[in-house]
Short mmCIF file of the C-alpha atoms (twelve columns), coordinates in Angstrom:
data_MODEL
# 
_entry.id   MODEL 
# 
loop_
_atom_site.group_PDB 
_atom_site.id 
_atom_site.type_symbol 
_atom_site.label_atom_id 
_atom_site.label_alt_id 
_atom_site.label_comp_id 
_atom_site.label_asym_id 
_atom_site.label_seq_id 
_atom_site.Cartn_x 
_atom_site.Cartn_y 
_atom_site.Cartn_z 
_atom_site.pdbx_PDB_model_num 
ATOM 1   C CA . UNK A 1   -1.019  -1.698  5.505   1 
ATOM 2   C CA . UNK A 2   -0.016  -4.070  2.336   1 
ATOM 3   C CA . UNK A 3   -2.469  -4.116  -0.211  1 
ATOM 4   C CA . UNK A 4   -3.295  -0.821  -2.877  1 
ATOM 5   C CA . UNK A 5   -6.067  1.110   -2.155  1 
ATOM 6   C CA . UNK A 6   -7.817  3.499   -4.325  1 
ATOM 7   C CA . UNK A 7   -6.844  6.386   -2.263  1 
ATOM 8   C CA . UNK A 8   -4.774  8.510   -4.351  1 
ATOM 9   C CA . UNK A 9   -3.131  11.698  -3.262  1 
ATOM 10  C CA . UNK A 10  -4.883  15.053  -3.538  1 
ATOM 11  C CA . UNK A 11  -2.647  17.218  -6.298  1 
ATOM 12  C CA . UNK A 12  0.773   18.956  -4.972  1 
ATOM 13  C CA . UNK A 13  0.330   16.864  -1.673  1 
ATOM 14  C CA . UNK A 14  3.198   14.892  -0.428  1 
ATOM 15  C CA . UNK A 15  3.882   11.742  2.355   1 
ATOM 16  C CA . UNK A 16  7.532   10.730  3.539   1 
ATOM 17  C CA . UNK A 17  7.720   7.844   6.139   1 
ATOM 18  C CA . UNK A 18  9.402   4.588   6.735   1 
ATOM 19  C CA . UNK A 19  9.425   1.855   9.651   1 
ATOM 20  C CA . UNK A 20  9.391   -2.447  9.835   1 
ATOM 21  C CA . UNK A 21  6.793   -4.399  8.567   1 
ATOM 22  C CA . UNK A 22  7.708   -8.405  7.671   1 
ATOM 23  C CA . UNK A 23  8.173   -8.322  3.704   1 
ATOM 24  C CA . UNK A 24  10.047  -10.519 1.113   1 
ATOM 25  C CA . UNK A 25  11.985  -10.206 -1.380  1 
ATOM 26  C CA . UNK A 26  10.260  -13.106 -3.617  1 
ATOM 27  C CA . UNK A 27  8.442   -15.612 -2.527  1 
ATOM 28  C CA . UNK A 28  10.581  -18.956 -4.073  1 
ATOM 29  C CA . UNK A 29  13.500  -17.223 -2.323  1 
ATOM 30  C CA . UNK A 30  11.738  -15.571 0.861   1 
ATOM 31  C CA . UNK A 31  14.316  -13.214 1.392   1 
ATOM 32  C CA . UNK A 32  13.576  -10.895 4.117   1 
ATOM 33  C CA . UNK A 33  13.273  -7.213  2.890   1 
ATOM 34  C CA . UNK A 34  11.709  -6.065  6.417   1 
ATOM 35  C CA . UNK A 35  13.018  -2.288  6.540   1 
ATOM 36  C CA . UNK A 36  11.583  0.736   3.861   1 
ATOM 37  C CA . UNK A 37  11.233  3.745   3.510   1 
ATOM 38  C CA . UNK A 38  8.827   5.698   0.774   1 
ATOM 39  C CA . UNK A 39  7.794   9.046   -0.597  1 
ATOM 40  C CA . UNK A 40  4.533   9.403   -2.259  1 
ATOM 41  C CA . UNK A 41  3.250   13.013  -3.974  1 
ATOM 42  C CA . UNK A 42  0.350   14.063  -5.779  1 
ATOM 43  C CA . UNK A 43  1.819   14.868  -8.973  1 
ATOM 44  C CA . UNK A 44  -1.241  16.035  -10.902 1 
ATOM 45  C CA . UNK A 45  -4.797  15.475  -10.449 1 
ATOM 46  C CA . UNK A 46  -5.837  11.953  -9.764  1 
ATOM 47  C CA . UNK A 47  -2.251  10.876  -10.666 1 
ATOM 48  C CA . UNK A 48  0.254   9.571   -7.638  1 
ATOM 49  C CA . UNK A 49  3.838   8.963   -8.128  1 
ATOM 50  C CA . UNK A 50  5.699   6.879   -5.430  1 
ATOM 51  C CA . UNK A 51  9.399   5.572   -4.633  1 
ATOM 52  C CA . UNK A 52  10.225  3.207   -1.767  1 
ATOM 53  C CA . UNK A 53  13.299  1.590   -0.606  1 
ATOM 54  C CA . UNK A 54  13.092  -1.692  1.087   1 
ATOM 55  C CA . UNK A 55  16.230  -3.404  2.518   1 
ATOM 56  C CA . UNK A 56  16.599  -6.361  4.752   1 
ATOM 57  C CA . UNK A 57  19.322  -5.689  7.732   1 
ATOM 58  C CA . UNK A 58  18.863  -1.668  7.813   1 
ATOM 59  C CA . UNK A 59  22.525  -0.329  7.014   1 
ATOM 60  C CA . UNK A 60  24.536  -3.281  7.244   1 
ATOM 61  C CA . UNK A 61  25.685  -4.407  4.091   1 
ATOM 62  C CA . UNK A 62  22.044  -5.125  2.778   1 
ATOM 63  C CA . UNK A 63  20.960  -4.497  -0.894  1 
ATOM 64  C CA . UNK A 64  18.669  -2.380  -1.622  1 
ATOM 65  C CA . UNK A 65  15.782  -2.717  -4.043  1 
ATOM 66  C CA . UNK A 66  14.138  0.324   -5.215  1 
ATOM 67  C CA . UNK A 67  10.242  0.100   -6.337  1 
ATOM 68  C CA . UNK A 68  9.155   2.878   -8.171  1 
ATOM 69  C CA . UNK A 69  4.704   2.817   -8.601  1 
ATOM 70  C CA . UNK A 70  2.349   4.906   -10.393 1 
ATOM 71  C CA . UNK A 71  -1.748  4.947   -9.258  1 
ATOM 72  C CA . UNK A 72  -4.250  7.110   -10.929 1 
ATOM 73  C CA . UNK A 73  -7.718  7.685   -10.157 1 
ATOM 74  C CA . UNK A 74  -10.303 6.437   -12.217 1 
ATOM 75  C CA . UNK A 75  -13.687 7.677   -10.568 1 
ATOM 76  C CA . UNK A 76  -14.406 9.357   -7.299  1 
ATOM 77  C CA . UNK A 77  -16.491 8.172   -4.307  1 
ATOM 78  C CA . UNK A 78  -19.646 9.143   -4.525  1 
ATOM 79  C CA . UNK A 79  -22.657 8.079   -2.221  1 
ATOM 80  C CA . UNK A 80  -23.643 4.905   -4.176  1 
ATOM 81  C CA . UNK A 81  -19.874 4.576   -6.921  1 
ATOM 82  C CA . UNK A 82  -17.029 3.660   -5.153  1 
ATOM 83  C CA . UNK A 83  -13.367 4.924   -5.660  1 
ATOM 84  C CA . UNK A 84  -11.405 3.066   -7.805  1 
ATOM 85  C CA . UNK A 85  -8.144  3.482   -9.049  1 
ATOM 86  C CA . UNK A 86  -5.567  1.849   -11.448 1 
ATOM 87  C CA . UNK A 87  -2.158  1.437   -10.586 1 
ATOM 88  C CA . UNK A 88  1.377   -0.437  -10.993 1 
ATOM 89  C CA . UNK A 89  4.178   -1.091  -8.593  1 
ATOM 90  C CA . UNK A 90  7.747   -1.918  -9.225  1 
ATOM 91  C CA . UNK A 91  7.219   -1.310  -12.916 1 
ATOM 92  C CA . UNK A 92  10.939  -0.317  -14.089 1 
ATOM 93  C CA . UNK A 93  14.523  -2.273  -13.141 1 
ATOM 94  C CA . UNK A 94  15.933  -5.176  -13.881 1 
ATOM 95  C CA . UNK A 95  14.728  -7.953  -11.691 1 
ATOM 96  C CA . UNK A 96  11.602  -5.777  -10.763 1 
ATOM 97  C CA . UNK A 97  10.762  -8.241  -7.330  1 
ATOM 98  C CA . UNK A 98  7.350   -6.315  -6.109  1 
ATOM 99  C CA . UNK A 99  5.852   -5.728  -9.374  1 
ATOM 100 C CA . UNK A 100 1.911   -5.746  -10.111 1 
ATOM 101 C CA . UNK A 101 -0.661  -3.885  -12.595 1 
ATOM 102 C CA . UNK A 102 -3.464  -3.909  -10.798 1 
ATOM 103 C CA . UNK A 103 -7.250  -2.289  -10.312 1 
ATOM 104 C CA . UNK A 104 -8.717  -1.740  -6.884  1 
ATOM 105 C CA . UNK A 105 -11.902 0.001   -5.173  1 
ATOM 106 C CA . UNK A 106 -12.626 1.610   -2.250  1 
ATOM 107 C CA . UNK A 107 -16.035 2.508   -0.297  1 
ATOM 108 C CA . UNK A 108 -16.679 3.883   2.659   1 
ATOM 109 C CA . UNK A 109 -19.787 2.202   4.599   1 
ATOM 110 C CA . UNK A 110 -22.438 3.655   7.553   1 
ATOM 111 C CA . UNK A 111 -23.571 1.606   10.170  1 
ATOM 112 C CA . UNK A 112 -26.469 2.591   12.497  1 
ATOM 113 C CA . UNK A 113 -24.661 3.552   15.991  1 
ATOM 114 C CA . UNK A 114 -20.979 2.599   14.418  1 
ATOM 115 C CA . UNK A 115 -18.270 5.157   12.744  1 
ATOM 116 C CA . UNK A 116 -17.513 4.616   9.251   1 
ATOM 117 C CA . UNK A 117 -16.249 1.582   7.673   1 
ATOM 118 C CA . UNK A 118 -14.119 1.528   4.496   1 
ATOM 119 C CA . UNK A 119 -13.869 -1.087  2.231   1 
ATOM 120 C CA . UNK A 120 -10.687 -1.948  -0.478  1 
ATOM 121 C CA . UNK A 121 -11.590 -4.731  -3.042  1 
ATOM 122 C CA . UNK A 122 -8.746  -5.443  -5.580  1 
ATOM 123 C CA . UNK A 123 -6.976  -7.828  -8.471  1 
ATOM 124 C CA . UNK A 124 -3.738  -7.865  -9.284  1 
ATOM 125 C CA . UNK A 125 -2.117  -9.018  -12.372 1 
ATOM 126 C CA . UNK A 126 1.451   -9.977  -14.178 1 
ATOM 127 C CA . UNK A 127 -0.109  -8.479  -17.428 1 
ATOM 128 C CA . UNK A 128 3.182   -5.486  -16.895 1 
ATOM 129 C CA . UNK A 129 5.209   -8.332  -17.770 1 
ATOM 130 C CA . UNK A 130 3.974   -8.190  -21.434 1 
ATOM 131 C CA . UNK A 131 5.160   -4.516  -21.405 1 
ATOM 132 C CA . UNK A 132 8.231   -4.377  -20.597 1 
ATOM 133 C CA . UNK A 133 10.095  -7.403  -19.567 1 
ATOM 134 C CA . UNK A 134 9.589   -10.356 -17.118 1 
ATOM 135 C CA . UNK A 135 9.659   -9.368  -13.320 1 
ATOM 136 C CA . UNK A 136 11.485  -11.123 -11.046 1 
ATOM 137 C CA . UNK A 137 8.707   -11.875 -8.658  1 
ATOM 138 C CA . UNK A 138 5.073   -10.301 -7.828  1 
ATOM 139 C CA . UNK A 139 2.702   -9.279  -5.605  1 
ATOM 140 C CA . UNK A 140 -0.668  -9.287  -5.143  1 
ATOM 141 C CA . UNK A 141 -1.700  -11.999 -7.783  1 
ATOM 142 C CA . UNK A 142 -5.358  -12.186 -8.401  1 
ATOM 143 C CA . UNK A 143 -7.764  -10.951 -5.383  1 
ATOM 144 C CA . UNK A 144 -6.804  -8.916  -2.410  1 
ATOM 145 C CA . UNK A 145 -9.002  -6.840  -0.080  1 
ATOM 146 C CA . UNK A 146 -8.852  -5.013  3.439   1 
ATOM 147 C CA . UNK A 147 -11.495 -3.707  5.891   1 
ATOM 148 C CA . UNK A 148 -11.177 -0.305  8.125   1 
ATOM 149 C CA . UNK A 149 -12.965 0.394   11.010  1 
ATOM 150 C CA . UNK A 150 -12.933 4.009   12.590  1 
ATOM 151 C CA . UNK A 151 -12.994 3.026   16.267  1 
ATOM 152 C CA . UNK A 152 -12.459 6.655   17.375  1 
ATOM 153 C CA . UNK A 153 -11.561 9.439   15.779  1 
ATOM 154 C CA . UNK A 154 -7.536  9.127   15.876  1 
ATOM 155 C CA . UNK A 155 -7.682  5.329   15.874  1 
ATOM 156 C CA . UNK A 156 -8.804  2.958   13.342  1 
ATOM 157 C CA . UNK A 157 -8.684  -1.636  13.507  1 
ATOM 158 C CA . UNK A 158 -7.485  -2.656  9.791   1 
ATOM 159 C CA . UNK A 159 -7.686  -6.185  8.787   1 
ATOM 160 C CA . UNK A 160 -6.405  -7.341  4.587   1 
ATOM 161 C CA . UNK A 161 -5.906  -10.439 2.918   1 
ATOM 162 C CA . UNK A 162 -2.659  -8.975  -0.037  1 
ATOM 163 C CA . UNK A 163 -3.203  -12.315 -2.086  1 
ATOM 164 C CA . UNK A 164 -1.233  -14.357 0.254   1 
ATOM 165 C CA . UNK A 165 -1.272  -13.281 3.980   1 
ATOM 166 C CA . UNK A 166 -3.986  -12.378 6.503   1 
ATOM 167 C CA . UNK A 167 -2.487  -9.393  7.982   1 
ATOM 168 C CA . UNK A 168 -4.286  -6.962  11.274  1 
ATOM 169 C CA . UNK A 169 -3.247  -3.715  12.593  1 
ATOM 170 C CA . UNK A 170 -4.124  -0.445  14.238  1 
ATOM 171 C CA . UNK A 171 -3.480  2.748   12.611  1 
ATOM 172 C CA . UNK A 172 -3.573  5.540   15.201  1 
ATOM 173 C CA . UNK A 173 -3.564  9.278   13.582  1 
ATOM 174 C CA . UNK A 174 -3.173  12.943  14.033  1 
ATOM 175 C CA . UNK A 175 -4.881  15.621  11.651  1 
ATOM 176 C CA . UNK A 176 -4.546  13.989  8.782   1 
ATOM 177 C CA . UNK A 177 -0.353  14.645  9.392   1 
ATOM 178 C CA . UNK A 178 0.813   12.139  11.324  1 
ATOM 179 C CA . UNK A 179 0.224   8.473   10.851  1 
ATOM 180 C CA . UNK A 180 1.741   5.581   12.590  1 
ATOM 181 C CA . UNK A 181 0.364   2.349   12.352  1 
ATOM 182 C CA . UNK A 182 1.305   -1.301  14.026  1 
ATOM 183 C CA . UNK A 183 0.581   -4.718  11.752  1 
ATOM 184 C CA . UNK A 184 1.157   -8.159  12.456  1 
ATOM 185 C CA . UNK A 185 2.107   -9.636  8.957   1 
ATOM 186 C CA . UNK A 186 1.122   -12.853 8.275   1 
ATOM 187 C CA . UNK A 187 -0.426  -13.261 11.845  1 
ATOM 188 C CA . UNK A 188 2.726   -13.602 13.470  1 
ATOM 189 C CA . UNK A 189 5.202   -10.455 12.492  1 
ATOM 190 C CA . UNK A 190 5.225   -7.792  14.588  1 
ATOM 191 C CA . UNK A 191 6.235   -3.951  12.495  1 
ATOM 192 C CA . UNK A 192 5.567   -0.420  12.705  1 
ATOM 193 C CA . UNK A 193 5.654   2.091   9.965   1 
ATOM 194 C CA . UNK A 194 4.560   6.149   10.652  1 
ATOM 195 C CA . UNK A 195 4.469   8.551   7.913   1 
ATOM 196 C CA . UNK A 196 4.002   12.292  7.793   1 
ATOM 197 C CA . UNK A 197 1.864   14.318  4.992   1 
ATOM 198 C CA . UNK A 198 2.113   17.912  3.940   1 
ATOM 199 C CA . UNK A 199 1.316   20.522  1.251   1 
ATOM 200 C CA . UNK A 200 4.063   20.875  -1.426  1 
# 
Protein backbone atom coordinates (compact mmCIF):
# COMPACT_ATOMS: atom_id res chain seq x y z
CA UNK A 1 0.00 0.00 0.00
CA UNK A 2 2.71 2.52 1.72
CA UNK A 3 5.86 1.01 2.30
CA UNK A 4 8.69 -0.01 -0.79
CA UNK A 5 8.83 -3.33 -1.74
CA UNK A 6 11.44 -5.05 -3.66
CA UNK A 7 9.23 -5.63 -6.54
CA UNK A 8 10.66 -3.82 -9.34
CA UNK A 9 9.19 -3.61 -12.78
CA UNK A 10 10.01 -6.16 -15.47
CA UNK A 11 12.04 -4.03 -18.40
CA UNK A 12 9.81 -1.82 -20.98
CA UNK A 13 6.75 -2.49 -18.60
CA UNK A 14 4.70 0.38 -17.49
CA UNK A 15 1.80 1.20 -14.49
CA UNK A 16 -0.40 4.50 -14.53
CA UNK A 17 -2.99 4.84 -11.64
CA UNK A 18 -4.09 7.21 -9.00
CA UNK A 19 -6.93 7.26 -6.19
CA UNK A 20 -7.15 8.50 -2.07
CA UNK A 21 -5.22 7.09 0.47
CA UNK A 22 -4.68 9.40 3.94
CA UNK A 23 -1.01 10.90 3.42
CA UNK A 24 0.90 14.01 4.75
CA UNK A 25 2.73 16.37 3.69
CA UNK A 26 5.33 16.31 6.79
CA UNK A 27 4.77 15.12 9.80
CA UNK A 28 5.59 18.53 12.23
CA UNK A 29 3.10 20.17 9.84
CA UNK A 30 0.58 17.17 9.03
CA UNK A 31 -0.64 18.64 6.06
CA UNK A 32 -3.00 16.50 4.28
CA UNK A 33 -1.69 15.43 0.78
CA UNK A 34 -4.60 12.67 0.42
CA UNK A 35 -5.04 12.67 -3.55
CA UNK A 36 -2.02 11.17 -6.20
CA UNK A 37 -1.54 10.03 -8.99
CA UNK A 38 1.80 8.00 -10.34
CA UNK A 39 3.46 6.41 -13.32
CA UNK A 40 5.99 3.79 -12.81
CA UNK A 41 8.06 1.99 -15.99
CA UNK A 42 10.63 -0.47 -16.26
CA UNK A 43 13.28 1.51 -17.70
CA UNK A 44 16.03 -1.10 -18.05
CA UNK A 45 16.61 -4.29 -16.42
CA UNK A 46 16.20 -4.34 -12.70
CA UNK A 47 16.02 -0.50 -12.82
CA UNK A 48 12.38 1.34 -12.10
CA UNK A 49 11.81 4.93 -12.63
CA UNK A 50 8.66 6.51 -11.00
CA UNK A 51 6.81 10.06 -10.80
CA UNK A 52 3.80 10.74 -8.58
CA UNK A 53 1.78 13.71 -7.87
CA UNK A 54 0.17 14.07 -4.56
CA UNK A 55 -2.13 17.05 -3.76
CA UNK A 56 -4.41 17.68 -0.88
CA UNK A 57 -8.04 19.12 -2.11
CA UNK A 58 -7.93 17.44 -5.79
CA UNK A 59 -8.20 20.58 -8.22
CA UNK A 60 -9.04 23.26 -6.00
CA UNK A 61 -6.37 25.53 -5.51
CA UNK A 62 -4.07 22.80 -3.84
CA UNK A 63 -0.24 22.64 -4.39
CA UNK A 64 1.15 20.10 -5.77
CA UNK A 65 4.30 18.25 -4.77
CA UNK A 66 5.93 16.15 -7.26
CA UNK A 67 8.12 12.98 -5.97
CA UNK A 68 10.23 11.65 -8.43
CA UNK A 69 11.92 7.74 -7.07
CA UNK A 70 14.35 5.45 -8.49
CA UNK A 71 14.44 1.39 -7.22
CA UNK A 72 16.79 -1.08 -8.66
CA UNK A 73 17.06 -4.63 -8.11
CA UNK A 74 19.76 -6.03 -6.31
CA UNK A 75 19.17 -9.95 -6.35
CA UNK A 76 16.27 -12.03 -7.49
CA UNK A 77 13.99 -14.39 -5.51
CA UNK A 78 15.12 -17.50 -5.51
CA UNK A 79 13.76 -20.55 -3.42
CA UNK A 80 15.87 -19.93 -0.26
CA UNK A 81 17.41 -15.63 -1.28
CA UNK A 82 14.89 -13.26 -1.12
CA UNK A 83 14.34 -10.17 -3.46
CA UNK A 84 15.80 -7.22 -2.44
CA UNK A 85 16.06 -4.03 -3.90
CA UNK A 86 17.59 -0.52 -3.30
CA UNK A 87 15.78 2.47 -3.86
CA UNK A 88 15.13 6.38 -3.17
CA UNK A 89 12.01 8.46 -3.20
CA UNK A 90 11.58 12.14 -3.53
CA UNK A 91 15.28 12.50 -4.23
CA UNK A 92 15.34 15.90 -6.37
CA UNK A 93 13.38 19.50 -5.51
CA UNK A 94 13.64 21.88 -3.22
CA UNK A 95 11.85 21.03 -0.06
CA UNK A 96 11.89 17.26 -1.12
CA UNK A 97 8.81 16.30 1.73
CA UNK A 98 8.65 12.26 1.01
CA UNK A 99 12.21 11.63 0.65
CA UNK A 100 14.05 8.25 1.79
CA UNK A 101 17.20 6.03 0.60
CA UNK A 102 16.28 2.99 1.60
CA UNK A 103 16.93 -1.09 1.23
CA UNK A 104 14.08 -3.55 1.40
CA UNK A 105 13.38 -7.46 0.83
CA UNK A 106 10.81 -9.42 -0.27
CA UNK A 107 9.94 -13.35 0.05
CA UNK A 108 7.31 -15.18 -0.85
CA UNK A 109 6.32 -18.03 1.83
CA UNK A 110 4.28 -21.71 1.46
CA UNK A 111 2.07 -22.83 3.95
CA UNK A 112 0.69 -26.42 4.05
CA UNK A 113 -3.17 -26.04 2.86
CA UNK A 114 -2.73 -21.96 2.55
CA UNK A 115 -1.87 -19.82 -0.82
CA UNK A 116 1.25 -17.99 -0.79
CA UNK A 117 2.35 -15.47 1.59
CA UNK A 118 4.78 -12.63 0.77
CA UNK A 119 6.84 -10.97 3.01
CA UNK A 120 8.51 -7.06 2.67
CA UNK A 121 11.18 -6.31 5.40
CA UNK A 122 12.79 -2.80 5.03
CA UNK A 123 15.01 0.35 6.55
CA UNK A 124 14.86 3.53 5.56
CA UNK A 125 17.33 6.22 5.94
CA UNK A 126 18.02 10.27 5.65
CA UNK A 127 21.60 9.29 4.44
CA UNK A 128 20.19 11.21 0.65
CA UNK A 129 20.40 14.18 2.69
CA UNK A 130 24.27 14.03 2.64
CA UNK A 131 23.95 13.97 -1.20
CA UNK A 132 22.30 16.50 -2.19
CA UNK A 133 20.73 18.84 0.21
CA UNK A 134 18.49 18.61 3.35
CA UNK A 135 14.85 17.31 2.68
CA UNK A 136 12.12 18.88 3.98
CA UNK A 137 10.62 15.92 5.70
CA UNK A 138 10.89 11.90 5.35
CA UNK A 139 9.46 8.81 5.26
CA UNK A 140 9.99 5.62 6.31
CA UNK A 141 12.78 6.24 9.00
CA UNK A 142 14.42 3.15 10.22
CA UNK A 143 12.24 -0.26 9.99
CA UNK A 144 9.14 -0.84 8.00
CA UNK A 145 7.57 -4.13 6.85
CA UNK A 146 4.19 -5.53 5.34
CA UNK A 147 2.62 -9.02 5.07
CA UNK A 148 0.43 -10.40 1.91
CA UNK A 149 -1.81 -13.04 2.00
CA UNK A 150 -3.28 -14.57 -1.33
CA UNK A 151 -6.79 -15.34 -0.10
CA UNK A 152 -7.96 -16.28 -3.63
CA UNK A 153 -6.65 -15.88 -6.67
CA UNK A 154 -7.90 -12.15 -7.56
CA UNK A 155 -7.91 -11.11 -3.91
CA UNK A 156 -5.20 -10.70 -1.51
CA UNK A 157 -5.46 -9.22 2.84
CA UNK A 158 -2.26 -6.78 3.17
CA UNK A 159 -1.29 -5.60 6.51
CA UNK A 160 2.35 -2.91 6.91
CA UNK A 161 3.76 -1.04 9.58
CA UNK A 162 5.68 2.29 6.99
CA UNK A 163 7.75 3.39 10.18
CA UNK A 164 4.91 5.16 11.71
CA UNK A 165 1.37 3.76 10.98
CA UNK A 166 -0.25 0.31 11.12
CA UNK A 167 -2.06 0.35 7.95
CA UNK A 168 -4.66 -2.96 6.42
CA UNK A 169 -6.17 -3.38 3.12
CA UNK A 170 -7.45 -5.64 0.40
CA UNK A 171 -6.03 -5.58 -2.96
CA UNK A 172 -8.45 -7.25 -5.39
CA UNK A 173 -6.85 -7.94 -9.07
CA UNK A 174 -7.34 -8.84 -12.64
CA UNK A 175 -4.53 -10.56 -14.86
CA UNK A 176 -1.90 -8.95 -13.62
CA UNK A 177 -3.68 -5.51 -15.45
CA UNK A 178 -5.91 -4.21 -13.27
CA UNK A 179 -5.33 -3.49 -9.64
CA UNK A 180 -7.48 -1.70 -7.21
CA UNK A 181 -6.90 -1.89 -3.74
CA UNK A 182 -8.82 -0.38 -0.43
CA UNK A 183 -6.49 0.65 2.87
CA UNK A 184 -7.37 2.04 6.02
CA UNK A 185 -4.32 4.33 6.88
CA UNK A 186 -3.42 4.61 10.18
CA UNK A 187 -6.40 2.34 11.30
CA UNK A 188 -8.87 4.86 10.81
CA UNK A 189 -8.60 6.41 7.00
CA UNK A 190 -10.58 5.03 4.62
CA UNK A 191 -8.81 5.35 0.51
CA UNK A 192 -8.77 3.60 -2.64
CA UNK A 193 -6.14 3.67 -5.26
CA UNK A 194 -6.42 1.23 -8.74
CA UNK A 195 -3.74 1.17 -11.21
CA UNK A 196 -3.44 -0.37 -14.64
CA UNK A 197 -0.11 -2.17 -16.14
CA UNK A 198 0.87 -2.75 -19.71
CA UNK A 199 3.71 -3.54 -22.16
CA UNK A 200 5.49 -0.40 -23.52
Amino acid sequence: MKVPTAEVAEFGRGTIGGGYAADFLGRDTRRPRDWSFFATVGLVPRVEVGLRLTYGTLFLKSTTDRVFCVKCLLTRETHLIPATALGVQDMIGIEKNFNCLYVVSSKKLGFVGMEPVRLHVGYGTDWWDYITSKANAHRFIGLFGGVEIRAAPFLSLLAEYDADDVNLGARFSYKQILTVTFNLVAMKHPGCVASLSFSL
